[in-house]
C-alpha positions as CSV (number, residue, x, y, z in Angstrom):
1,X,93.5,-2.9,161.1
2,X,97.0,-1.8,162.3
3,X,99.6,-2.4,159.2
4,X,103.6,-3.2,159.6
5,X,103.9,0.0,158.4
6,X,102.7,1.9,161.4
7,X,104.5,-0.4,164.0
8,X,107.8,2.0,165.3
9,X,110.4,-0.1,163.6
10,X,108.9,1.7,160.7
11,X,108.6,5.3,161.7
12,X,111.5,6.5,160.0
13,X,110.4,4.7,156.4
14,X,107.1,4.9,156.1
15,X,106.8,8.2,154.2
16,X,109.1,6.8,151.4
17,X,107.0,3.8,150.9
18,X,103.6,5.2,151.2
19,X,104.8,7.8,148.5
20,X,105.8,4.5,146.3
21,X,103.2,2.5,147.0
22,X,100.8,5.5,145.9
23,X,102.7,6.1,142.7
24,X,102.6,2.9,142.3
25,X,98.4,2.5,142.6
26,X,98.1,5.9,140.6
27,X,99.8,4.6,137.5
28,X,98.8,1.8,136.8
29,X,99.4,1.3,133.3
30,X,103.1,1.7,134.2
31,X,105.7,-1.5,134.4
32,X,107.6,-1.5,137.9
33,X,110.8,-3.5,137.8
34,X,112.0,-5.4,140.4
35,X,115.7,-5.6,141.3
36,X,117.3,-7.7,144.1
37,X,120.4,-9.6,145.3
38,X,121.0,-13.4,144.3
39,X,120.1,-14.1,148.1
40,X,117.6,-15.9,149.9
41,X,116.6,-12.7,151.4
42,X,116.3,-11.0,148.1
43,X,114.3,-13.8,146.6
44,X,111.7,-13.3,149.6
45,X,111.8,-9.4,149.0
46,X,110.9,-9.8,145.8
47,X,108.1,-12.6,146.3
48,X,106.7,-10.2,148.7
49,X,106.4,-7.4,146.6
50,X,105.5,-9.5,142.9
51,X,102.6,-11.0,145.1
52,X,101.0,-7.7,145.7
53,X,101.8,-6.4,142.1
54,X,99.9,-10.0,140.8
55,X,97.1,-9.3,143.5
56,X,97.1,-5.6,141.5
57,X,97.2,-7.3,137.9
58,X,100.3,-4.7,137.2
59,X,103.0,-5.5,135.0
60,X,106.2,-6.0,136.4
61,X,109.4,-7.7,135.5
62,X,112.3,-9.3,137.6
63,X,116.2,-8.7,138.0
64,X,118.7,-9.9,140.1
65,X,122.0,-7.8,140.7
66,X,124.3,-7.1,139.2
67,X,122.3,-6.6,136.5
68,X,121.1,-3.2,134.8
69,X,117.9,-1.6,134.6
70,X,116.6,0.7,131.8
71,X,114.1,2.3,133.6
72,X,111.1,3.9,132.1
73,X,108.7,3.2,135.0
74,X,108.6,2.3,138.7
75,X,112.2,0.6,139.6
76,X,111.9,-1.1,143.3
77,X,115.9,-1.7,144.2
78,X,116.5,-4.0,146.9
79,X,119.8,-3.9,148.2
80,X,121.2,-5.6,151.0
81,X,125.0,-4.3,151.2
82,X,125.2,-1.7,154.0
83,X,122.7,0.0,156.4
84,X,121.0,3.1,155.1
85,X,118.2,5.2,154.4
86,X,114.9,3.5,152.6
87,X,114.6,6.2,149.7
88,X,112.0,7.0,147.2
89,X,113.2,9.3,144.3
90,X,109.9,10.7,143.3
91,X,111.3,12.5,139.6
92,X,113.0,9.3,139.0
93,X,110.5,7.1,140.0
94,X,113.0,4.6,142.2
95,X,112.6,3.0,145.3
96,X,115.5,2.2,147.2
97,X,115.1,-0.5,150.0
98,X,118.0,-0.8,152.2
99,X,118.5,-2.7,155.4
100,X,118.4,-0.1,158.4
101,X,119.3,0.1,161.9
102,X,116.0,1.5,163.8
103,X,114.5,3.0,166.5
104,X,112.2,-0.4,167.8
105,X,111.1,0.6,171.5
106,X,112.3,2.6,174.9
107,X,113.5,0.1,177.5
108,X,112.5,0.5,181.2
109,X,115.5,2.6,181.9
110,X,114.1,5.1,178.6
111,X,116.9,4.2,176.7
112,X,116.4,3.4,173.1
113,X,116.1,0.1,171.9
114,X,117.7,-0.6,168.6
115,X,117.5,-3.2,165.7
116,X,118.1,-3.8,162.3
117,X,114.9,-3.2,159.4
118,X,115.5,-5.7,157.0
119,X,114.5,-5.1,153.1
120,X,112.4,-8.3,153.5
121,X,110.8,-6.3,156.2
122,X,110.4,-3.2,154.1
123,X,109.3,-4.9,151.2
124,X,106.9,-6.6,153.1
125,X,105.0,-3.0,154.2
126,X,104.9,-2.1,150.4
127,X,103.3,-5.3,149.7
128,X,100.7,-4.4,153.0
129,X,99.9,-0.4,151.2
130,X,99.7,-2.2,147.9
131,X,97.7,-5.2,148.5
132,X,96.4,-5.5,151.9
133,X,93.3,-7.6,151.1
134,X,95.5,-10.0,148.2
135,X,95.3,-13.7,148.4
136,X,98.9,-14.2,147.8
137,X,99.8,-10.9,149.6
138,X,97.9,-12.1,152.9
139,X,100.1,-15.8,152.2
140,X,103.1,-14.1,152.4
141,X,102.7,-12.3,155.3
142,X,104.3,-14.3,158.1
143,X,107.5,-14.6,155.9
144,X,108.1,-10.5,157.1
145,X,110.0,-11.8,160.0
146,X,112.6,-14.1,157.5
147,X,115.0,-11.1,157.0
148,X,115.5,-10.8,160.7
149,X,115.8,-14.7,160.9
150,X,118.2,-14.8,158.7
151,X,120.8,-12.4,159.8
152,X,123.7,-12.8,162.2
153,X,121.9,-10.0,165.3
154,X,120.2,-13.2,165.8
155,X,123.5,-15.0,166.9
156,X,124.4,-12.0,168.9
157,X,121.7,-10.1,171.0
158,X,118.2,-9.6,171.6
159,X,116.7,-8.7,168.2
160,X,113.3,-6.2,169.6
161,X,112.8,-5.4,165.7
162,X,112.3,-9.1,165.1
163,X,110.4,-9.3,168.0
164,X,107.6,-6.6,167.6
165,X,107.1,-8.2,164.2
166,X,106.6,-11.6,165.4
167,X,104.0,-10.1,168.1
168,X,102.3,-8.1,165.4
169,X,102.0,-11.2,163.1
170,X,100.5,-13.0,165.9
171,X,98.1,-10.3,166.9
172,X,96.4,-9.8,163.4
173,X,96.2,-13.7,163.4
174,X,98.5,-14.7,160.7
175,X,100.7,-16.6,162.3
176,X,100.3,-18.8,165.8
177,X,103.6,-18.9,167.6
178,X,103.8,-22.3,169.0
179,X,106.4,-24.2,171.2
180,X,108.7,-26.8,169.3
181,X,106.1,-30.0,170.3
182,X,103.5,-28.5,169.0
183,X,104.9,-28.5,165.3
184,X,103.4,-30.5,162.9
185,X,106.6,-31.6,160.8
186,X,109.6,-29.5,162.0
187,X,113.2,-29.8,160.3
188,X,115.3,-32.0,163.1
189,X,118.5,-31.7,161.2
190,X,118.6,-28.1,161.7
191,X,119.5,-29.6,164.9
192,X,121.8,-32.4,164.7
193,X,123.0,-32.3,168.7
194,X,119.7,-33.0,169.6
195,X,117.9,-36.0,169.3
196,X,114.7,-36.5,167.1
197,X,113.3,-39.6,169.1
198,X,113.4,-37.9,172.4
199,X,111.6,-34.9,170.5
200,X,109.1,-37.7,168.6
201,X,108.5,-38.9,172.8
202,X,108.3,-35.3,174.2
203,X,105.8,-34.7,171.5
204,X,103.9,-37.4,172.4
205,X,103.1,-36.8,175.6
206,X,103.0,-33.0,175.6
207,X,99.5,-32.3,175.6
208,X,99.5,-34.8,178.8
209,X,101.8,-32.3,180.9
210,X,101.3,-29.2,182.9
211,X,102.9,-26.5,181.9
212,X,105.5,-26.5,184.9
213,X,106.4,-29.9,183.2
214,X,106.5,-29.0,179.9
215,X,109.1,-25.7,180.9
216,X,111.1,-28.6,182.7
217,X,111.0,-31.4,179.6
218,X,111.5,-28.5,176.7
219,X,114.8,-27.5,179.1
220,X,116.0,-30.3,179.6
221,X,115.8,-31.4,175.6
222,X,117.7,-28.3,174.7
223,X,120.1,-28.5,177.5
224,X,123.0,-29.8,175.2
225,X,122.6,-26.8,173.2
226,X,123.9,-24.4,175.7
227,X,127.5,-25.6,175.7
228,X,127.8,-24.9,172.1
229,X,128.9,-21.2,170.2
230,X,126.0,-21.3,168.2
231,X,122.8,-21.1,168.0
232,X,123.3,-18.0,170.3
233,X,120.6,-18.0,173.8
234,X,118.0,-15.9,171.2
235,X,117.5,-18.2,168.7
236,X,117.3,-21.4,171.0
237,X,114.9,-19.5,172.9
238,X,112.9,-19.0,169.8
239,X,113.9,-22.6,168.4
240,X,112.2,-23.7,171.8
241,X,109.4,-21.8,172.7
242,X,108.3,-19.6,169.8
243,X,108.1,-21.3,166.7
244,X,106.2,-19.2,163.7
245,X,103.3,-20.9,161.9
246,X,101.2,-20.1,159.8
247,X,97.4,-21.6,160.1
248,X,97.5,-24.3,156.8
249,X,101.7,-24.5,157.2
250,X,103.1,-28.0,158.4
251,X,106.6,-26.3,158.7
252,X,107.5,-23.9,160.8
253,X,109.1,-21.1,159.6
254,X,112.9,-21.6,160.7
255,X,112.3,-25.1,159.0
256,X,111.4,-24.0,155.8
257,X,114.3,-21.5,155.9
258,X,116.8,-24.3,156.7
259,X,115.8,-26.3,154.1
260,X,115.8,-23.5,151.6
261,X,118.9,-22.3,152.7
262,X,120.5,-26.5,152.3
263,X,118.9,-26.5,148.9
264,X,120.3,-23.1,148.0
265,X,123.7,-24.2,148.9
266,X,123.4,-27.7,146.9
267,X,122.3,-25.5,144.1
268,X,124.3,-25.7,140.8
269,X,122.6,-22.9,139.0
270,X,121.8,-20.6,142.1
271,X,120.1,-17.6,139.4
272,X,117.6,-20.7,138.1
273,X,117.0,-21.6,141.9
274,X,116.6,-18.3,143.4
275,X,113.8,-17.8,140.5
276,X,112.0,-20.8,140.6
277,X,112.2,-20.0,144.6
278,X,110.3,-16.6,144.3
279,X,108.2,-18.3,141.7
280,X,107.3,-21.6,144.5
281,X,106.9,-18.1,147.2
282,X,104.6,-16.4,145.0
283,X,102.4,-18.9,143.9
284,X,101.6,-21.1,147.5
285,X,103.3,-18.9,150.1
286,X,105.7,-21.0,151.8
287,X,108.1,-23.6,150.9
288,X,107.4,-26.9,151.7
């Protein structure tokens, strides 16, 4: 089966975290420490990557920056800061995983098509070459997309990385991408200009319409959207048609990241939260 690491997004890192991933499977009486930032992209970075290390039964212990690291085995270093190179040190043993802008496809014209390689993204490759068979590694899976989600290209253009992940996700069957009626139990205050009992009636009758009707209805509901700055065309697009779900999720994925992102901010110890977060990832692969 086809990996994320193999997809063209990333070309460019996949040496670097093949050559970590082996390291990491030939030693493996040797501790790897995590680092990340006190994000909600680092805490699913690190979830992604401490699932496949529990899948492994390898020791591994957790930081958040700032914070430093005496290293005497494998240090994984998540950084989210500025766009560079995904580097693996191999004398000292380090792992840097840095967001990226990519090479994602040709457009019909030939010209490249860029996009930004998130760590989450990253990470979540070195969880695929660590654990591709895990339990927990396998739950986390759909969450590759979140980095992508979660940063401002979104708001601004067609995001093809985000996109070719999404369509991968769906292909291997770990996620169904469904439109906005057809979610279980999706966050309506992510939304407040729309309203949730014309949703709660469009959802009712949606499975009673032809799909010329249902284009028309889903329009129509999200018409008062396009007079606003934000969310940009992409993300109602995707807020429409392609929501991200996972076969035993209720919550689509955008959901669940709204509502961690409204619990993050209503946080009072955000380094408790962002732990018991990665902790909540790791252990049921979603938050609900």
């Amino acid at each position: 089966m086809t990996r994320l690491i193999e997809l063209e997004p990333f070309s460019a890192s996949s040496e670097s975290i093949r050559n970590a991933a082996r390291h990491i499977l030939d030693n493996p009486s040797q501790s790897v420490t995590l680092r990340a930032p006190l994000t909600i992209s680092g805490c699913i970075a690190l979830s992604m990557i401490e699932s496949a290390l529990i899948d492994l039964g390898r020791p591994y212990s957790r930081r958040f920056s700032p914070s430093s690291v005496e290293n005497s085995g494998t240090l994984i270093d998540i950084l989210d800061t500025h766009d560079a190179d995904i580097i693996w040190n191999s004398e000292e043993a380090i792992l840097s995983l840095n967001p990226t802008i990519v090479h994602a496809l040709d457009g019909h014209k030939g010209d490249g098509r860029h996009g930004r390689l998130s760590p989450v993204a990253t990470a979540a490759s070195l969880m695929e070459e660590l654990s591709p068979d895990g339990v927990r590694s396998i739950r986390l899976l759909p969450f590759s997309i979140a980095g992508n989600w979660l940063h401002d290209a979104m708001d601004q253009t067609y995001d093809p990385v985000f996109t070719i992940i999404r369509d991968y996700l769906q292909h291997i069957g770990r996620i169904n991408v469904v439109p906005l009626p057809k979610v279980p139990d999706p966050s309506v205050e992510m939304l407040p200009e729309l309203d949730p009992f014309l949703l709660e009636g469009l959802t009712l009758g949606w499975n009673k319409m032809d799909i010329e009707d249902q284009a028309r209805s889903l329009s129509t509901y999200f018409l008062p959207l396009l007079s606003s700055e934000r969310p940009s065309t992409p993300r109602i697009e995707e807020l429409g048609w392609h929501r991200i779900l996972a076969p035993d999720w209720s919550r689509d994925l955008a959901s669940q990241l709204h509502d961690l992102s409204n619990d993050w901010n209503r946080s009072d110890e955000v380094r408790l939260f962002a732990s018991r977060t990665v902790d909540k990832l790791v252990r049921t692969g979603r938050y609900e």
